[in-house]
C-alpha positions as CSV (number, residue, x, y, z in Angstrom):
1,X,-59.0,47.5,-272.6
2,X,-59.3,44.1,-271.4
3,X,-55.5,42.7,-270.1
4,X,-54.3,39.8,-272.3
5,X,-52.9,37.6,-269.0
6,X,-50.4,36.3,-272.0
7,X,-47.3,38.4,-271.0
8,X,-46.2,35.7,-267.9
9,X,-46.9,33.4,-265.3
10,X,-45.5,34.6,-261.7
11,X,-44.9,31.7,-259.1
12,X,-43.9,32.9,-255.6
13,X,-43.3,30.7,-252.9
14,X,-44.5,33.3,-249.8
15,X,-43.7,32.2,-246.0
16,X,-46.8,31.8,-244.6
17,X,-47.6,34.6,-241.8
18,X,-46.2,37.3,-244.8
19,X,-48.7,39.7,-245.1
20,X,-47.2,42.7,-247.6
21,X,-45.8,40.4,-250.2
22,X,-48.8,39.6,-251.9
23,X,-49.8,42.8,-252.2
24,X,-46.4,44.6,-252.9
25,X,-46.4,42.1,-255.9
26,X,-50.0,43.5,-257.3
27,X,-48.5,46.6,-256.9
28,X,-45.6,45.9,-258.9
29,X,-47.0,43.2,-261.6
30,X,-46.6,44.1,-265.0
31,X,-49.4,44.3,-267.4
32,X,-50.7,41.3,-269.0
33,X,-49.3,39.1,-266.2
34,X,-50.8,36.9,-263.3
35,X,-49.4,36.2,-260.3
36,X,-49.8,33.2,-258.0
37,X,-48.3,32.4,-254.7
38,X,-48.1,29.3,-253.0
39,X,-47.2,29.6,-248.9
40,X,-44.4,28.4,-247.5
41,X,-44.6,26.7,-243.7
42,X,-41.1,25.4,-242.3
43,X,-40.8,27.6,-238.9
44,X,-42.3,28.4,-235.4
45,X,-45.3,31.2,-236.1
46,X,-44.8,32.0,-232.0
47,X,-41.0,32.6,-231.7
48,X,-39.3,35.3,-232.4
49,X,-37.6,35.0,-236.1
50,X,-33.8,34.9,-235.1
51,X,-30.9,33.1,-237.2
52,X,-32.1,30.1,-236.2
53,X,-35.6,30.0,-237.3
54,X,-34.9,31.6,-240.8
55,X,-32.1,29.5,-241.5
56,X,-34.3,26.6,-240.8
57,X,-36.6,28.2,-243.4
58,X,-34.5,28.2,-245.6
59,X,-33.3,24.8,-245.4
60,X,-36.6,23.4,-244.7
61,X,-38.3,20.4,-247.6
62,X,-40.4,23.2,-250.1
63,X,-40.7,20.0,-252.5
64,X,-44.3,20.2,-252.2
65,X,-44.4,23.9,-252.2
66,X,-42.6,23.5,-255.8
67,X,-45.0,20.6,-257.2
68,X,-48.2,22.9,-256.2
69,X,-46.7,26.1,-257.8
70,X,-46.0,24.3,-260.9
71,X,-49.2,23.4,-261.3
72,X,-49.7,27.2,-262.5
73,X,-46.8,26.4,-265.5
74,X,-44.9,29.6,-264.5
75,X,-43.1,31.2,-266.4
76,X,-40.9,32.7,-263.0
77,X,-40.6,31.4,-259.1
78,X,-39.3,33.6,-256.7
79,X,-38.6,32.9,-253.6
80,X,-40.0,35.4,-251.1
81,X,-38.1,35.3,-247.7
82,X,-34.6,37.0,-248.0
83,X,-33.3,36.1,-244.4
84,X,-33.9,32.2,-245.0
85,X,-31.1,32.6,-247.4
86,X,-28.9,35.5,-246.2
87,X,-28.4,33.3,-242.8
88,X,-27.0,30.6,-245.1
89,X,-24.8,32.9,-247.2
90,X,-24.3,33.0,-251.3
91,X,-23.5,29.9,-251.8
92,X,-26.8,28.5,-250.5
93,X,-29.0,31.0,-251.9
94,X,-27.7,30.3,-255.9
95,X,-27.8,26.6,-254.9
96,X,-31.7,27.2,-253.8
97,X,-32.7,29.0,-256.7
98,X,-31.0,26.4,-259.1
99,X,-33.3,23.9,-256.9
100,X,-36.5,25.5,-257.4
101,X,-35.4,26.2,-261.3
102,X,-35.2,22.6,-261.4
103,X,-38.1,21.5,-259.2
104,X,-40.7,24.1,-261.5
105,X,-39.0,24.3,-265.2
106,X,-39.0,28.4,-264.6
107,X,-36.7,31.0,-264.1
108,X,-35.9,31.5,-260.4
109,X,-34.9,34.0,-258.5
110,X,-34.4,34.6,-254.4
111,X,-35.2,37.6,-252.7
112,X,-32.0,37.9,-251.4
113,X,-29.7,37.1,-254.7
114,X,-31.8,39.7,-256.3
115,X,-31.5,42.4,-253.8
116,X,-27.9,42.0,-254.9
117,X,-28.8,42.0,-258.4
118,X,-30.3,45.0,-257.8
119,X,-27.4,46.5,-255.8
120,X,-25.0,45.9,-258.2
121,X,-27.8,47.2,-261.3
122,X,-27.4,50.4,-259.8
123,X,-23.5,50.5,-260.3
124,X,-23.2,50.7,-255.9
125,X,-20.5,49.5,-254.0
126,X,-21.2,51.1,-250.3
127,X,-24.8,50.9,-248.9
128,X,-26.7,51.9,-246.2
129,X,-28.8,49.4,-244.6
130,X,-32.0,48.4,-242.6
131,X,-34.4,45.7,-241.9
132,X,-36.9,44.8,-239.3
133,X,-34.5,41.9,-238.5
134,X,-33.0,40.9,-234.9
135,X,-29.4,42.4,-235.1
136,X,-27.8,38.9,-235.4
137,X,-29.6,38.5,-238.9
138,X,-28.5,41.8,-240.2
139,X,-24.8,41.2,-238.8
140,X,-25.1,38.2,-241.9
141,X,-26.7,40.2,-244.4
142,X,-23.9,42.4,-244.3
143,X,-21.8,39.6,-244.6
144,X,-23.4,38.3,-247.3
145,X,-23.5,41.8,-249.2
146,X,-19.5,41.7,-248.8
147,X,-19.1,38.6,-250.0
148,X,-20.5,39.9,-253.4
149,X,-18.6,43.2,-253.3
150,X,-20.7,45.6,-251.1
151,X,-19.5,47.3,-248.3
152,X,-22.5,48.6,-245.6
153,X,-21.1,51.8,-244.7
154,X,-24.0,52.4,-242.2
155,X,-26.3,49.7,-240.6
156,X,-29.6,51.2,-238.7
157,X,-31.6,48.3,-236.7
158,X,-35.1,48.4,-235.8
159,X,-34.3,48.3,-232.0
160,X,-36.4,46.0,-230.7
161,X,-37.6,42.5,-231.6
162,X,-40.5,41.9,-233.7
163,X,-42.4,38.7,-233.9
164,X,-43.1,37.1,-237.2
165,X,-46.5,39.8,-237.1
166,X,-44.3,42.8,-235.9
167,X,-41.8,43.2,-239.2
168,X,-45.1,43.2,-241.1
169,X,-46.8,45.5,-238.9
170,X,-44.6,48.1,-239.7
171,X,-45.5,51.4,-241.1
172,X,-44.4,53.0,-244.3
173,X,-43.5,55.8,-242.5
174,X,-42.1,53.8,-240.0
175,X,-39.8,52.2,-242.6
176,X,-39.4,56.1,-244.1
177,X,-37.4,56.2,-240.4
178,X,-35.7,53.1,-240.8
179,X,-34.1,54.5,-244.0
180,X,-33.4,57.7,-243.3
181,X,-31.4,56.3,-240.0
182,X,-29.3,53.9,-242.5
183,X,-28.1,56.9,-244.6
184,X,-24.6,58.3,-244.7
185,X,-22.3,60.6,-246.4
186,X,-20.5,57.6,-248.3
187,X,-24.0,55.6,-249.1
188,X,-24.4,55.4,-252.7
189,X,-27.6,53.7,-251.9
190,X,-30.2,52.6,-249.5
191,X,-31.0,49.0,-249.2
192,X,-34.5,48.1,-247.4
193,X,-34.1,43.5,-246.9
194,X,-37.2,41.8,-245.9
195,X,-40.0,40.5,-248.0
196,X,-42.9,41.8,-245.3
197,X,-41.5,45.2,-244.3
198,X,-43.7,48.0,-246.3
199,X,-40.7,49.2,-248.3
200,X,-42.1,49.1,-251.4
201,X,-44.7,52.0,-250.6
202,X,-41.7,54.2,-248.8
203,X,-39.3,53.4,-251.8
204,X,-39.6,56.9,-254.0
205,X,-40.5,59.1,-250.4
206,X,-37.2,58.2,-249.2
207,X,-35.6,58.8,-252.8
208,X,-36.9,62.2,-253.0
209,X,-35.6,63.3,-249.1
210,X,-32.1,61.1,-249.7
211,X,-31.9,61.8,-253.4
212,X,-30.2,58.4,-253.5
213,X,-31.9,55.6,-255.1
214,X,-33.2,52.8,-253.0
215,X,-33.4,49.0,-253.3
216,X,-35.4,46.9,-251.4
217,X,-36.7,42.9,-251.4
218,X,-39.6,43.1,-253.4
219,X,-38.8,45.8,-255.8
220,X,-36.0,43.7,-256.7
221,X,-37.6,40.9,-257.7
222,X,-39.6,42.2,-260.1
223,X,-36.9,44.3,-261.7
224,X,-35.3,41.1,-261.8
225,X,-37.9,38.8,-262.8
226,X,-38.7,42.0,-265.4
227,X,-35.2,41.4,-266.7
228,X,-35.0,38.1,-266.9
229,X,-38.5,37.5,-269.3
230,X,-37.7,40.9,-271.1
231,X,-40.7,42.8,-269.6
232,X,-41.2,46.0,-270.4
233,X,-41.2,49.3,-267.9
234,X,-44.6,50.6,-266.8
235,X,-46.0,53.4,-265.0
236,X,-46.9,52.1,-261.7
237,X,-42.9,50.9,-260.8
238,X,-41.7,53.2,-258.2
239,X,-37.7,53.9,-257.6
240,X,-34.9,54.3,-259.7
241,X,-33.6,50.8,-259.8
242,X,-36.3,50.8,-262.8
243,X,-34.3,53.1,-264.6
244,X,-31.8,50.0,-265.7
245,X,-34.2,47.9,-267.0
């Protein structure tokens, strides 16, 4: 059967050396939807993504980013870096997706607000957590996750630093690790932040050897973007998060 492409419009603003977003979102995309990305610049391809640099992602002009995904009419804009907001803190990240709801006429959603979204879907209240982050980045997701009510009960870094190729470079059985390191006796779930770490492929391997649901950056934006234009479960949506749709 030929796919109607009338279900939605997905707009995602994608920083531009992310290599597993794109993909993780064909993965994910429901039936009878397209998806179209427009990539974001606003940071230093050669240093080392620190608090710094993703903060000044995050507050970096994406004005023209939002006039050339509106072009598409979509019907949803995510935005697809979750440390250019986490470094900021709540605050910032709602005030950035009322922005871009603003700047495209769409529902928006951030990669970080929905990973909290997603948290808080599953009923959680104490995580585990990784990323492929410097420690200094994670130190302010956790600080961001308390400030909406979560409590990281175990934090597992990746132990070295990884360029803005390196975090995408990982492997999912390398990110299998990652989560497996962040788990702990109190966890009610496992929380995998970054947009370009290959979580999305690791999500129901590390369910089945935790038997603890998982929530990671990507997955959470489509079960939140799934929410928000009332889109129906399908097969191909790995991890229990999809269980509260």
């Amino acid at each position: 059967m030929t796919e109607t492409r009338t279900a939605a419009k997905i707009g995602v603003l994608v920083p531009f050396t992310n290599t597993n977003l794109e993909p993780d979102m064909e993965l994910l995309r429901p039936p009878n939807t397209t998806v179209h990305f427009q990539r974001m610049g606003g940071y230093d391809v050669d240093e080392i993504p620190g608090s710094d640099q993703m903060a000044g992602l995050g507050a970096s002009d994406i004005s023209h980013d939002l006039r050339m995904i509106s072009g598409v009419r979509p019907d949803v804009v995510l935005y697809g870096c979750t440390s250019a907001t986490l470094t900021h803190g709540p605050s910032f990240d709602a005030d950035l997706a009322q922005q871009i709801k603003a700047g495209s006429g769409a529902a928006s959603l951030t990669a970080a607000g929905a990973l909290i979204a997603g948290i808080k879907a599953l009923g959680a209240t104490k995580v585990g957590f990784s990323s492929p982050y410097l420690g200094e980045i994670n130190a302010q997701a956790i600080d961001f996750m308390a400030h909406n009510g979560i409590e990281t009960v175990k934090r597992a870094d990746v132990g070295r630093e990884l360029g803005n190729y390196g975090q995408g470079e990982l492997t999912p059985d390398e990110v299998f690790d990652l989560a497996c390191q962040a788990d702990h006796q109190d966890a009610q779930a496992i929380v995998l932040s970054c947009t370009d770490m290959r979580s999305v492929e690791a999500i129901e391997r590390v369910e089945a050897a935790l038997d603890k649901p998982v929530v990671t950056s990507n997955q959470a934006m489509m079960f939140g973007l799934m929410k928000a234009l009332n889109l129906p479960r399908h097969d191909t949506l790995p991890g229990r998060l999809f269980d509260n749709l």
